[in-house]
C-alpha positions in Angstrom: 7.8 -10.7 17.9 10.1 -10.6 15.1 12.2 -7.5 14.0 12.3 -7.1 10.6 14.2 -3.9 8.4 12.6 -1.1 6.3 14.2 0.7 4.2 11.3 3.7 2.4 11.1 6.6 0.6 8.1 8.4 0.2 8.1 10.6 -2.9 5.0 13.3 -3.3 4.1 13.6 -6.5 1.0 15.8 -6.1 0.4 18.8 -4.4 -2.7 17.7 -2.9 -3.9 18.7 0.5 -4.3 16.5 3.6 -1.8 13.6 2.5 -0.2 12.0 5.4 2.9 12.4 6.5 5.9 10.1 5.9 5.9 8.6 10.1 2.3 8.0 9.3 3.4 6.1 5.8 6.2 4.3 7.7 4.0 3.3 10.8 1.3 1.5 9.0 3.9 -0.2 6.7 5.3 -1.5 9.6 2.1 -2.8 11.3 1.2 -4.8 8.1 5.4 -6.1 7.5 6.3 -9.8 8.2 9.3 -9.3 6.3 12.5 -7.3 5.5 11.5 -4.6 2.7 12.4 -2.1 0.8 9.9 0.1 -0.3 9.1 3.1 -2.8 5.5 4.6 -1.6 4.3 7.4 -4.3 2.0 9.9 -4.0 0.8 10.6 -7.6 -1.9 12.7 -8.9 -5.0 11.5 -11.2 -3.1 12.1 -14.7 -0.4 9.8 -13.4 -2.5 7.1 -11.8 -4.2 6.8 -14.7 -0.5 6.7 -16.7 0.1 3.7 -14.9 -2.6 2.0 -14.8 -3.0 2.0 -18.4 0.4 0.8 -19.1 0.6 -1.7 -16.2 -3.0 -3.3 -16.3 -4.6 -2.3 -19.1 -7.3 0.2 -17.2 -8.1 3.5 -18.7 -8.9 5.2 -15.6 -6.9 5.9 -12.2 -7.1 3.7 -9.3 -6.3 3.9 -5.9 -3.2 1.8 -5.1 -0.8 0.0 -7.5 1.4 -2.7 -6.1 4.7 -3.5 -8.0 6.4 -6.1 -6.4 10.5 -7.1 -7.5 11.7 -10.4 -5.8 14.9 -10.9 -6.9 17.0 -12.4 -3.6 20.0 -12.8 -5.9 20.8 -9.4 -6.1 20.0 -9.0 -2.0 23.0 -7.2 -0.2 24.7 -10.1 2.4 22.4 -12.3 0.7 19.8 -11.0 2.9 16.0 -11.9 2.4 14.6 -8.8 1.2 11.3 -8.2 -0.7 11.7 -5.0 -3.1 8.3 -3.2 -4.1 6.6 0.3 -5.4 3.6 1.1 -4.1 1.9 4.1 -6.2 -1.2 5.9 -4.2 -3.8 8.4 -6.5 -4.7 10.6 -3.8 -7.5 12.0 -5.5 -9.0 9.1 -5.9 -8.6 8.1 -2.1 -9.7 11.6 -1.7 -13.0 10.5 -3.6 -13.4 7.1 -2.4 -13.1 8.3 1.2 -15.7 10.8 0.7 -18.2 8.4 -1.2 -18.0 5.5 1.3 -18.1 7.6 3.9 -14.9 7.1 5.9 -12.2 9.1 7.5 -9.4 10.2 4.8 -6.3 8.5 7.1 -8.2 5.7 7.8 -9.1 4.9 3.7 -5.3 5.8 3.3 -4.0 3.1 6.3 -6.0 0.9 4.6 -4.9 0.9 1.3 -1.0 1.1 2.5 -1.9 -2.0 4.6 -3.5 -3.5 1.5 -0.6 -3.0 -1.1 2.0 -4.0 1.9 0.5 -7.3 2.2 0.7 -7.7 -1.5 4.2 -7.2 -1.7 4.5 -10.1 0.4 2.8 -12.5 -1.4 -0.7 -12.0 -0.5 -4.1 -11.3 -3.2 -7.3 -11.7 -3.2 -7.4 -13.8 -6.8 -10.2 -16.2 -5.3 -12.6 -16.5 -2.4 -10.6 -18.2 0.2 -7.4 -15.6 -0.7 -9.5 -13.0 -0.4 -11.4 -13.8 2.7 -7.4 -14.5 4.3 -6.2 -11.0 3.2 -9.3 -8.8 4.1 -9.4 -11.0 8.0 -5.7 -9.9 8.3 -6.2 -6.5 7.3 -9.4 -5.8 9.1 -7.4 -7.2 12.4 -4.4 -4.6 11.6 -6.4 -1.9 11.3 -8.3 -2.7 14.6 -4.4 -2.5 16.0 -4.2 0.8 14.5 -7.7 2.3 16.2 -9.4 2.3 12.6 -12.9 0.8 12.2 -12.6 -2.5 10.1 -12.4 -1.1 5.9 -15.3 -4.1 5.2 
């Protein structure tokens, strides 16, 4: 099993209740990592999650997870392979989602920090097979983790 380094900082912006803590952040980074990262994970609230998402994708609502994703190995200390990324969480929308679908809070939040992980390594769900590859993996890495499977 390969060892790879993590360098993250969580920053809560939201004063939201029942948010994970930041071992719980790092441990299911680190079951989804297959690479050296370096990682901003943000806990925002709905006004910013919808900020964002409107200037980044277009979307005039909040969603859960943004993935921003800055591969620039030139600029890599030692020269050191190292994938840079911001993930951005709306916890009131996980909050919501959680609650609608009918699953535990942690476990929709391990999911979507598996999720966005995996996308800062190279992996989407743009078309069928993709997709089918991304959801296997993370279903089997939250099985790991003691969750039920997110599909």
């Amino acid at each position: 099993m390969a060892i790879y380094k993590l360098s993250m900082s969580v920053q809560y912006a939201t004063d939201r209740g029942s948010l994970p803590t930041r071992p719980q952040f790092r441990r299911w980074v680190k079951v989804a990592q297959q690479r050296n990262l370096q990682i901003v994970l943000r806990i925002v609230d709905e006004q910013e999650g919808l900020a964002l998402n409107s200037k980044y994708r277009g979307r005039n609502y909040a969603t859960n997870v943004l993935t921003f994703t800055y591969s620039d190995n030139e600029f890599s200390p030692g020269g050191m392979d190292m994938q840079y990324g911001d993930i951005v969480i709306c916890a009131p929308v996980v909050e919501r989602e959680a609650s609608e679908q009918g699953k535990a809070l942690q476990a929709h939040y391990a999911h979507l920090v598996i999720h966005a992980t995996l996308h800062l390594q190279g992996y989407d769900h743009e078309n069928e097979h993709d997709a089918a590859r991304m959801e296997a993996l993370e279903s089997k890495l939250m099985e790991k983790l003691k969750y039920a499977n997110p599909y």
